[in-house]
C-alpha positions in Angstrom: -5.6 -11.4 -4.4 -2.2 -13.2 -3.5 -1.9 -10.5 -0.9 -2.3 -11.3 2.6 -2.4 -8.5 5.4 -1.4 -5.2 4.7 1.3 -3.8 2.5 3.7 -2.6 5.8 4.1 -6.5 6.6 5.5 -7.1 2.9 8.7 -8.2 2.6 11.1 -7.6 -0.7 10.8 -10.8 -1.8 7.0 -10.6 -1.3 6.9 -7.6 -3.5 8.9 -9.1 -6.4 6.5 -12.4 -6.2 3.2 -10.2 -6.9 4.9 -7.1 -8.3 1.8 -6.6 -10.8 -1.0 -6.6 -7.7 1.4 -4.4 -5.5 1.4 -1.8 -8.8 -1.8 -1.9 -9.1 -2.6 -1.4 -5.1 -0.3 1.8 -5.0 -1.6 3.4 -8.3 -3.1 6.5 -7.5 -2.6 6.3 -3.4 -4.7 8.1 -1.7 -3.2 6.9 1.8 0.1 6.5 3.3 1.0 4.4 6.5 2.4 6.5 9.1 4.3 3.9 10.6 6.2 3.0 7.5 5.6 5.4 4.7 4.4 2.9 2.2 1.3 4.4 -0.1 -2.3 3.0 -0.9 -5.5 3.7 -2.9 -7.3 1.9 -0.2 -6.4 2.6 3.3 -7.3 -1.3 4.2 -4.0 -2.1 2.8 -1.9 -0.4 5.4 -1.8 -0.8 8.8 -2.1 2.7 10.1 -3.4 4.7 7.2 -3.6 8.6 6.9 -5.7 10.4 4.0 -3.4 12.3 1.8 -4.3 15.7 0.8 -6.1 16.3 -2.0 -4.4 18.2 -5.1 -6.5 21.0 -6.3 
């Protein structure tokens, strides 16, 4: 991964530059930060992750 840190600390340019592994990060997130609202499937890449509630 070309990632470093958590997705909160990217910045645009950051995203652009490894816009394939940020897509693939966020498919299917299953956390969001609270702090800044960005959205994970692994709550490792935020900095203060909170579980999403499950669809049923």
């Amino acid at each position: 991964m070309n990632i470093r840190g958590t997705l909160c600390c990217l910045n645009r340019n950051s995203i652009e530059d490894n816009i394939d592994e940020v897509a693939e990060i966020v498919s299917n997130a299953k956390y969001v930060c609270r702090k800044c609202g960005r959205a994970s499937r692994k709550k490792k890449y935020l900095c203060k992750p909170v579980k999403l509630a499950s669809k049923k």
